[in-house]
PDB file of N, CA, C and O in Angstrom, chain B, residues numbered from 101:
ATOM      1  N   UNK B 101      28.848  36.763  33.416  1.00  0.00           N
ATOM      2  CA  UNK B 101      27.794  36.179  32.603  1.00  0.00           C
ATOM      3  C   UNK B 101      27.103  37.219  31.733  1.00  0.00           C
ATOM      4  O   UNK B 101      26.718  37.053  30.576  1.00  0.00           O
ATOM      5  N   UNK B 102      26.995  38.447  32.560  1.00  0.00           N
ATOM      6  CA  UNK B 102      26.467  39.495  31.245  1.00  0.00           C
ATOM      7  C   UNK B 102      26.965  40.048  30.303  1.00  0.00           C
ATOM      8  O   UNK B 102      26.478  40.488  29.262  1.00  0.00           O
ATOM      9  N   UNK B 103      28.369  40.007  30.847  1.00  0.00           N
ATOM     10  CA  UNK B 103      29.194  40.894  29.651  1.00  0.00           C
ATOM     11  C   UNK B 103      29.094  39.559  28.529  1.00  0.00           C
ATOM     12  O   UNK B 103      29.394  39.950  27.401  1.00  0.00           O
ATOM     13  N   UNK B 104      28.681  37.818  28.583  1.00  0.00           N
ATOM     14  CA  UNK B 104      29.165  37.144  27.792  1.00  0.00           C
ATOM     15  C   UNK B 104      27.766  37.288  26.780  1.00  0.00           C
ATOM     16  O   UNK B 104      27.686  37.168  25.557  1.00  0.00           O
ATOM     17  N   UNK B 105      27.026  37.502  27.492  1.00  0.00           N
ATOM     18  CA  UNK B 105      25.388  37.672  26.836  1.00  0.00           C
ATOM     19  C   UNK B 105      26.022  38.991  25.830  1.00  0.00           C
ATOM     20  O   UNK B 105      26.357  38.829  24.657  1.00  0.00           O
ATOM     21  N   UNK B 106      26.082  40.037  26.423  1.00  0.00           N
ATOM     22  CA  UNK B 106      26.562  40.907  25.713  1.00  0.00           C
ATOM     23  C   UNK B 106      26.981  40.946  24.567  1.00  0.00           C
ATOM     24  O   UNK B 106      26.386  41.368  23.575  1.00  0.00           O
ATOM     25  N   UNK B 107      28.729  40.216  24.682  1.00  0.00           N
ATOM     26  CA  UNK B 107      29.436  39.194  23.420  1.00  0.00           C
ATOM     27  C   UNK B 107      28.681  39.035  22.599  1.00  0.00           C
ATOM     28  O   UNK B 107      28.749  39.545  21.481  1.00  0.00           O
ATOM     29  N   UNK B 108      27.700  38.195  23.054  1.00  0.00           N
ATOM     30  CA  UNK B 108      27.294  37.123  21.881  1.00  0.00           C
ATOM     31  C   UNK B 108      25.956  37.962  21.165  1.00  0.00           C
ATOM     32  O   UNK B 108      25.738  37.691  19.984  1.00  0.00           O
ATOM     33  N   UNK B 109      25.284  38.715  21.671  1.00  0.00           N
ATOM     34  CA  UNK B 109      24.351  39.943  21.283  1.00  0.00           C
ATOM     35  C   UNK B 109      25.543  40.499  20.155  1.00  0.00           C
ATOM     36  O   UNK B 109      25.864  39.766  19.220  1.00  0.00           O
ATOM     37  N   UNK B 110      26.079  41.674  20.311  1.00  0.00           N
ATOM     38  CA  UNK B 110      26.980  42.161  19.345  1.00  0.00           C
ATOM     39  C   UNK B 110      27.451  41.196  18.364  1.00  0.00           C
ATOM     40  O   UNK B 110      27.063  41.429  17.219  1.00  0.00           O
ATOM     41  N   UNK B 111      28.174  40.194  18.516  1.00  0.00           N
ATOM     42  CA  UNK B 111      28.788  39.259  17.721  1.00  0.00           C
ATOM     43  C   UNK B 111      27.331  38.455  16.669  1.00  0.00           C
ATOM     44  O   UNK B 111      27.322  38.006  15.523  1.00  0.00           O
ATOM     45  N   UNK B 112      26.437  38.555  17.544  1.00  0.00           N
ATOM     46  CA  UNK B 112      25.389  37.992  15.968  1.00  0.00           C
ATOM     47  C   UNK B 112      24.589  39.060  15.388  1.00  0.00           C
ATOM     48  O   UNK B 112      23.750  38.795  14.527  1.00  0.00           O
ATOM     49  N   UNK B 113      24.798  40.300  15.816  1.00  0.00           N
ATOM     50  CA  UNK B 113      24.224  41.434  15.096  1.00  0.00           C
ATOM     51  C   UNK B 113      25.004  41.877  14.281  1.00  0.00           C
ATOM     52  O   UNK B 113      24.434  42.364  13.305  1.00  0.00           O
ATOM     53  N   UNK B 114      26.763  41.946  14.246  1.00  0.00           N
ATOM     54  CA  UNK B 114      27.574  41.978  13.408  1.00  0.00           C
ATOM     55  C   UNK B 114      27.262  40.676  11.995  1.00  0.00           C
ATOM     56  O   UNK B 114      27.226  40.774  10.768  1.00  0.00           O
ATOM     57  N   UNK B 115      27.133  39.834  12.704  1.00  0.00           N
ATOM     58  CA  UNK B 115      26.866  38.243  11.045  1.00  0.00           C
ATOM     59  C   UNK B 115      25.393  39.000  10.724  1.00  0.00           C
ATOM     60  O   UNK B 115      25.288  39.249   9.523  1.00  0.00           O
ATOM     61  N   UNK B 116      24.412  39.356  11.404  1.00  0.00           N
ATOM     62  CA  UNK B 116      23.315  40.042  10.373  1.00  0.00           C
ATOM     63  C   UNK B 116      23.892  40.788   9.417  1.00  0.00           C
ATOM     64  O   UNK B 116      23.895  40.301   8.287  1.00  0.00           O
ATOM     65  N   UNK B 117      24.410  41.902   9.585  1.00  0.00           N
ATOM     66  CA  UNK B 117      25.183  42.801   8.686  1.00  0.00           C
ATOM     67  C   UNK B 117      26.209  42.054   7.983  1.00  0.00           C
ATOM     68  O   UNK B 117      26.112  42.256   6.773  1.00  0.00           O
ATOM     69  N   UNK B 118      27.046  41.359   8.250  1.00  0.00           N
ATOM     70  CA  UNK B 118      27.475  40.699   7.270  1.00  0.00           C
ATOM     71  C   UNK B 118      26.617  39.718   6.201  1.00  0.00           C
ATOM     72  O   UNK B 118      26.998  39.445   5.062  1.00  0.00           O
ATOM     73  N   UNK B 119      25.549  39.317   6.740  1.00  0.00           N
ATOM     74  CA  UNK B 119      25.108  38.023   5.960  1.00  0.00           C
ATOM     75  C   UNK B 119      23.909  39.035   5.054  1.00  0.00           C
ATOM     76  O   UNK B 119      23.279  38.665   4.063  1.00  0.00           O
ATOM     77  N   UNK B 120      23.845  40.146   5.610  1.00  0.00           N
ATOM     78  CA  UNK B 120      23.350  41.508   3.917  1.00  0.00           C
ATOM     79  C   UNK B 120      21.961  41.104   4.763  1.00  0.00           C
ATOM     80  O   UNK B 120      21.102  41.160   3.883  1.00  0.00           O
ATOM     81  N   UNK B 121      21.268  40.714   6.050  1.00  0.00           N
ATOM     82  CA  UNK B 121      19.814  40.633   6.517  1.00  0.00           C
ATOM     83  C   UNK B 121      19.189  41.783   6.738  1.00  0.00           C
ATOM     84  O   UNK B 121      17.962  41.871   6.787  1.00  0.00           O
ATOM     85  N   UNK B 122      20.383  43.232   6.961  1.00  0.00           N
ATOM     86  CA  UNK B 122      19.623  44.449   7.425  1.00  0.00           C
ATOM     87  C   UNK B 122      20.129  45.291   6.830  1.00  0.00           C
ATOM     88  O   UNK B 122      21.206  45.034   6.291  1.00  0.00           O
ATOM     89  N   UNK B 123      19.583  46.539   6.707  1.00  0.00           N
ATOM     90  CA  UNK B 123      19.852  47.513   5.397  1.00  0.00           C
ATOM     91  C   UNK B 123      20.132  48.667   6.812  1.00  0.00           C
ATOM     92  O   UNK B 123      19.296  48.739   7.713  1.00  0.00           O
ATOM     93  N   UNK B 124      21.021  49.250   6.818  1.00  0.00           N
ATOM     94  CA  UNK B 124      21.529  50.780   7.566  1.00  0.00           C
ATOM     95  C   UNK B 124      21.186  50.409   8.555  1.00  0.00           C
ATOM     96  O   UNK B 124      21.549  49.263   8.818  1.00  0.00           O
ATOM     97  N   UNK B 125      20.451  51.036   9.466  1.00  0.00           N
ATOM     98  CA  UNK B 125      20.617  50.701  10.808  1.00  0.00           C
ATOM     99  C   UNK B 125      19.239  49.578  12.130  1.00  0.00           C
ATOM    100  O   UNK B 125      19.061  49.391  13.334  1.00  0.00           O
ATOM    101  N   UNK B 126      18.532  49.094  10.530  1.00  0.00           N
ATOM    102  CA  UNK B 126      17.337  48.648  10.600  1.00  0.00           C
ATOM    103  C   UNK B 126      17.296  47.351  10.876  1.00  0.00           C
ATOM    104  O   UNK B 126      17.825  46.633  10.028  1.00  0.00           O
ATOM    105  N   UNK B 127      16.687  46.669  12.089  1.00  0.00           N
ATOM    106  CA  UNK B 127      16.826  45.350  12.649  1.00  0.00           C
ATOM    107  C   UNK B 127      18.009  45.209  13.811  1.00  0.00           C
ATOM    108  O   UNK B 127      18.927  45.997  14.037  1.00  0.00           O
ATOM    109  N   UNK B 128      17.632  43.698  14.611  1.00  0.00           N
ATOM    110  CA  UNK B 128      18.671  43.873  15.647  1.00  0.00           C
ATOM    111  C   UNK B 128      18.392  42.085  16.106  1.00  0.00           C
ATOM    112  O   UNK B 128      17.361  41.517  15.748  1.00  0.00           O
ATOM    113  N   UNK B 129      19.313  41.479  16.803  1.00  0.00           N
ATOM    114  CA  UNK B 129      19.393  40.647  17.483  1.00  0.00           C
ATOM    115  C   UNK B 129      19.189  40.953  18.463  1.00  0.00           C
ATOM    116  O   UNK B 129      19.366  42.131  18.774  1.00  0.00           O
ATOM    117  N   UNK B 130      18.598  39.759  19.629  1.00  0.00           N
ATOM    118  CA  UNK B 130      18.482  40.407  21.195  1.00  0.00           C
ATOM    119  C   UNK B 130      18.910  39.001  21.944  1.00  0.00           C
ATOM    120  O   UNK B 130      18.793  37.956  21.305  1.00  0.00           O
ATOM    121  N   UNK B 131      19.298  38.978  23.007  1.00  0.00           N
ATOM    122  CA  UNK B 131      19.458  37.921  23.640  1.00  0.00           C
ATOM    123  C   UNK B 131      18.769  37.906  25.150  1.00  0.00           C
ATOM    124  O   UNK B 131      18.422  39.048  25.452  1.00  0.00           O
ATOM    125  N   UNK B 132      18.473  36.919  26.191  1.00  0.00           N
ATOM    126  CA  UNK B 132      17.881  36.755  26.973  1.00  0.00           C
ATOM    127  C   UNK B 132      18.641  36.197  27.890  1.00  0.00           C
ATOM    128  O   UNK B 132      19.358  35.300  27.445  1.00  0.00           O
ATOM    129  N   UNK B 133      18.741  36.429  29.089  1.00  0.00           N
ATOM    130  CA  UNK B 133      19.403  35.497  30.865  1.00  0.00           C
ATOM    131  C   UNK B 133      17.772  35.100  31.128  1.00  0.00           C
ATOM    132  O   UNK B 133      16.968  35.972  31.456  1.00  0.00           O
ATOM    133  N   UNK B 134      17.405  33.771  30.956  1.00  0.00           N
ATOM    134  CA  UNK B 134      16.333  33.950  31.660  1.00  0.00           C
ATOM    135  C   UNK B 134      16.046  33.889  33.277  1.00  0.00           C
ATOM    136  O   UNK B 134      15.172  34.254  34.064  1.00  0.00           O
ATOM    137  N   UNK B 135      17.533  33.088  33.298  1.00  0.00           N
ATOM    138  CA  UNK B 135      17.503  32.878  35.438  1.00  0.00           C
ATOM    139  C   UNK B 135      17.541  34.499  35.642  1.00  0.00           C
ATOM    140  O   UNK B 135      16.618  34.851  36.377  1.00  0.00           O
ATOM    141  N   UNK B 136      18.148  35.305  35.308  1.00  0.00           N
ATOM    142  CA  UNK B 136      18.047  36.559  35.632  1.00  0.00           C
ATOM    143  C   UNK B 136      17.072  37.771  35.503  1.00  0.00           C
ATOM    144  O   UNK B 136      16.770  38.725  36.220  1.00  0.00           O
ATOM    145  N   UNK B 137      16.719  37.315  34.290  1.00  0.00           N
ATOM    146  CA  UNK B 137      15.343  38.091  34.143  1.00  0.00           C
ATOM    147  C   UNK B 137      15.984  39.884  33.432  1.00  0.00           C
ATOM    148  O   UNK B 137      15.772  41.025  33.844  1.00  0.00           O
ATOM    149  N   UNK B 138      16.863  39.316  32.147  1.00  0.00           N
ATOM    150  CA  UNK B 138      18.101  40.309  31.698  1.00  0.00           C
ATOM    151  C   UNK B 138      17.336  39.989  30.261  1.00  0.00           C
ATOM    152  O   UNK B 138      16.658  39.010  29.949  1.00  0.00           O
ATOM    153  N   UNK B 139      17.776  41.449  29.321  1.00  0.00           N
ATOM    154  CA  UNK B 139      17.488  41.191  27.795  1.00  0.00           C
ATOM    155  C   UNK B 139      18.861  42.256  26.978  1.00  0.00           C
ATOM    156  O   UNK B 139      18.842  43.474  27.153  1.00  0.00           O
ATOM    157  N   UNK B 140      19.716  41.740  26.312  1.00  0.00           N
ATOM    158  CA  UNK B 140      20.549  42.694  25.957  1.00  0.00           C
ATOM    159  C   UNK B 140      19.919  42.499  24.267  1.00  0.00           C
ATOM    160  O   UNK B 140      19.421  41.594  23.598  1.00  0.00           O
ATOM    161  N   UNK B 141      20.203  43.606  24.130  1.00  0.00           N
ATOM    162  CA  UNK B 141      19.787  44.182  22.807  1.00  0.00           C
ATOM    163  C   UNK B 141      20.319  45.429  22.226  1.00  0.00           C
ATOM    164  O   UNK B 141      20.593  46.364  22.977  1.00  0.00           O
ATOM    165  N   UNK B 142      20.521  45.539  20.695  1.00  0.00           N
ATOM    166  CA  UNK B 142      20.829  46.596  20.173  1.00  0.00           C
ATOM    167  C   UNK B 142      20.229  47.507  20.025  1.00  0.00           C
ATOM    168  O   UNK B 142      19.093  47.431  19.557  1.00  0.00           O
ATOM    169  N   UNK B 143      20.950  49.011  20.474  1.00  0.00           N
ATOM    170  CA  UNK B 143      20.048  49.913  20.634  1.00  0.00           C
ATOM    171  C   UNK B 143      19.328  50.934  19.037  1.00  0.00           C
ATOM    172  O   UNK B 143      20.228  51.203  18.241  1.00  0.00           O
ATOM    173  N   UNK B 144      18.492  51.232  18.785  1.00  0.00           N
ATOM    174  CA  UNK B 144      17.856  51.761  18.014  1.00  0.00           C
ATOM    175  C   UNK B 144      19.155  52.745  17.331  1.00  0.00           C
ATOM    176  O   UNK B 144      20.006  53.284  18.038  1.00  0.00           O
ATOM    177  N   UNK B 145      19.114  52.839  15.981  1.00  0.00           N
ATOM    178  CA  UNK B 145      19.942  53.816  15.212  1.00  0.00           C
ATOM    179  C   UNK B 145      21.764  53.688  15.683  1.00  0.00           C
ATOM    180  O   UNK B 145      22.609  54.521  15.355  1.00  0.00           O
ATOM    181  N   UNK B 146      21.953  52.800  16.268  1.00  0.00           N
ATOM    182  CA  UNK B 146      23.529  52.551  16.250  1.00  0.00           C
ATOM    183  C   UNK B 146      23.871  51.993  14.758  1.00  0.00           C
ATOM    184  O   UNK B 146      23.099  51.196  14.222  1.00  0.00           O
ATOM    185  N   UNK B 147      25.011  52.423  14.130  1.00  0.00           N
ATOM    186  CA  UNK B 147      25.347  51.537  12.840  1.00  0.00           C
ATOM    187  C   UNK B 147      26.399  50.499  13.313  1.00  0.00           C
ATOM    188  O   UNK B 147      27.288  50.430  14.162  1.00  0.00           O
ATOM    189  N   UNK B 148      25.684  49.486  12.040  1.00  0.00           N
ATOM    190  CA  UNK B 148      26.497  47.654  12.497  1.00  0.00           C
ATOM    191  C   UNK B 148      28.123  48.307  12.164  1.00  0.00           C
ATOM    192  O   UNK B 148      29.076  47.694  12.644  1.00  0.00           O
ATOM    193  N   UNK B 149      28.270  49.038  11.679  1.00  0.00           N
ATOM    194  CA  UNK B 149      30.083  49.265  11.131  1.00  0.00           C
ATOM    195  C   UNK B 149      30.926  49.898  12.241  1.00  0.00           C
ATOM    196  O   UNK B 149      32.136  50.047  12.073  1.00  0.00           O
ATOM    197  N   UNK B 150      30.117  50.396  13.738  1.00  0.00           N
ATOM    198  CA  UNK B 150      30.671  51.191  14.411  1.00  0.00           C
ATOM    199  C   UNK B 150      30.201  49.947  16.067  1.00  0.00           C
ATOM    200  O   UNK B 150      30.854  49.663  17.071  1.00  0.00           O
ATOM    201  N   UNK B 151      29.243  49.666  15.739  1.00  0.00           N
ATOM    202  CA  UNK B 151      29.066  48.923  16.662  1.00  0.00           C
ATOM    203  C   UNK B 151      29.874  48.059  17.853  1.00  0.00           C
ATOM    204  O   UNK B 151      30.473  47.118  17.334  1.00  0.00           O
ATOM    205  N   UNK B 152      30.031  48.113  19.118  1.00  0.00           N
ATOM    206  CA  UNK B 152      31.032  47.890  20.095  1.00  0.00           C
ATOM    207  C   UNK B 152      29.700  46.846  20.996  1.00  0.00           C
ATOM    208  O   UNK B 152      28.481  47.019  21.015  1.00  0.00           O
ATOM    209  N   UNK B 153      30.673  45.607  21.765  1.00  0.00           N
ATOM    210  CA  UNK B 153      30.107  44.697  22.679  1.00  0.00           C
ATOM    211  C   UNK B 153      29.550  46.102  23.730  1.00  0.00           C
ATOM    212  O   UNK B 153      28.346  46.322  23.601  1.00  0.00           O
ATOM    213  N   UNK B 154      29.959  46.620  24.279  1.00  0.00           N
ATOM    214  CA  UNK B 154      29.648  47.794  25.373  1.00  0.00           C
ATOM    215  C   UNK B 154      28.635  48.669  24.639  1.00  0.00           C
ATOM    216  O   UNK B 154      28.331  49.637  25.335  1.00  0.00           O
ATOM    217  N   UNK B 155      28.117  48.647  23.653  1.00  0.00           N
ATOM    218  CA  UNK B 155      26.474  49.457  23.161  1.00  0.00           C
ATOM    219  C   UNK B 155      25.705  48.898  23.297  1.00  0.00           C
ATOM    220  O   UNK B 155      24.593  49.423  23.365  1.00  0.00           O
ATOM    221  N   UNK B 156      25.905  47.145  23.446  1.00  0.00           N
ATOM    222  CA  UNK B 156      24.607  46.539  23.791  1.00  0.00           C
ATOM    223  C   UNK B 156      23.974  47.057  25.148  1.00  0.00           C
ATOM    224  O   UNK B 156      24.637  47.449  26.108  1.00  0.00           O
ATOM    225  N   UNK B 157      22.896  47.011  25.098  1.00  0.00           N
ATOM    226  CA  UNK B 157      21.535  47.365  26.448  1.00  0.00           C
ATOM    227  C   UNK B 157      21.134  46.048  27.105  1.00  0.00           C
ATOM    228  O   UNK B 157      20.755  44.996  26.590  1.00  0.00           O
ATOM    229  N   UNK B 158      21.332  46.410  28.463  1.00  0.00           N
ATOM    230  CA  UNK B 158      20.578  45.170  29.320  1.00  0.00           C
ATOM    231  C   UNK B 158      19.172  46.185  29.624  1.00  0.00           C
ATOM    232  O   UNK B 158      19.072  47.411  29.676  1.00  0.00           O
ATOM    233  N   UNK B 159      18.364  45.309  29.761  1.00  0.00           N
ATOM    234  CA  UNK B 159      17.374  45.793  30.261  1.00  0.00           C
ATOM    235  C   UNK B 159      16.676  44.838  30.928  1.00  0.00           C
ATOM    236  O   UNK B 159      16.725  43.701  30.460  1.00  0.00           O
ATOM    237  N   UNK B 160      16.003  45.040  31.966  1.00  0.00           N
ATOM    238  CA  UNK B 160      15.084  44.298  32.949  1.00  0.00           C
ATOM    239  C   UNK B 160      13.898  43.804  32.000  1.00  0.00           C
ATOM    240  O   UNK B 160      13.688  44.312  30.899  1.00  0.00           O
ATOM    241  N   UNK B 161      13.152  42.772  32.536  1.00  0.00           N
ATOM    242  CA  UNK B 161      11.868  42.247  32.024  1.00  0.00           C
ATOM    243  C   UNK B 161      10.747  43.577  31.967  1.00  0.00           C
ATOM    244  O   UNK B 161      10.012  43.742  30.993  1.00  0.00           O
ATOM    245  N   UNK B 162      10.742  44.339  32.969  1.00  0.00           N
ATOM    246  CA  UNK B 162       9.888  45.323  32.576  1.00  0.00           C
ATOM    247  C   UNK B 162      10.527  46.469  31.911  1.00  0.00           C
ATOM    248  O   UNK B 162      10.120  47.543  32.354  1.00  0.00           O
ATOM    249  N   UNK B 163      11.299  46.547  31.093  1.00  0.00           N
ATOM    250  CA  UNK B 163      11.876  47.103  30.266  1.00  0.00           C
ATOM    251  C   UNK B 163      13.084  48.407  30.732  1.00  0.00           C
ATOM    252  O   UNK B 163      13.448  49.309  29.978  1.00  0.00           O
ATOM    253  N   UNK B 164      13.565  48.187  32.216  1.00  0.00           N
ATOM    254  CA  UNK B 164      14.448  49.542  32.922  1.00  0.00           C
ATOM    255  C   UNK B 164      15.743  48.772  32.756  1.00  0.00           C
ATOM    256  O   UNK B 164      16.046  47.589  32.912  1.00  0.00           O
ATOM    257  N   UNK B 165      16.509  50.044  32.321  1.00  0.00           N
ATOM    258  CA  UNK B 165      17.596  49.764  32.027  1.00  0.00           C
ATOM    259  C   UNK B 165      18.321  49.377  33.181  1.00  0.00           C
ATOM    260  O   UNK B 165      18.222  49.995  34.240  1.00  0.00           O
ATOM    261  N   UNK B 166      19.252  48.101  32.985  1.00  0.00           N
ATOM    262  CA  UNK B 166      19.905  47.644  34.192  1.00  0.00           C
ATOM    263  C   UNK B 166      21.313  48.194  34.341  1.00  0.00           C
ATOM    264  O   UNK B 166      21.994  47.892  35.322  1.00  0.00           O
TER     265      UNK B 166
END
């Protein structure tokens, strides 16, 4: 289930960059598990052209990396 959160994190931060919403490495999609209490998100200064499902970040509700 996380790696699919994951997926789908990367896969709509890639259509930002395609759809021209973010300029270099500025902005991000994030996604949420809420039964889990999970947030994957793109990490600060990665570029959308290099970007991999496995750079997304889980992180806990209080913000520690899971």
């Amino acid at each position: 289930m996380l790696a699919e959160l994951k997926e789908t994190v990367w896969k709509a931060n890639l259509d930002l960059a395609k759809s021209g919403l973010v300029i270099l490495t500025f902005g991000n999609v994030s996604g949420i598990d809420r039964r889990r209490g999970i947030v994957a998100i793109k990490p600060s200064g990665v570029p959308y052209d290099s970007l991999k499902a496995d750079d997304i970040v889980l992180v806990d509700l209080d913000g520690s990396v899971v």
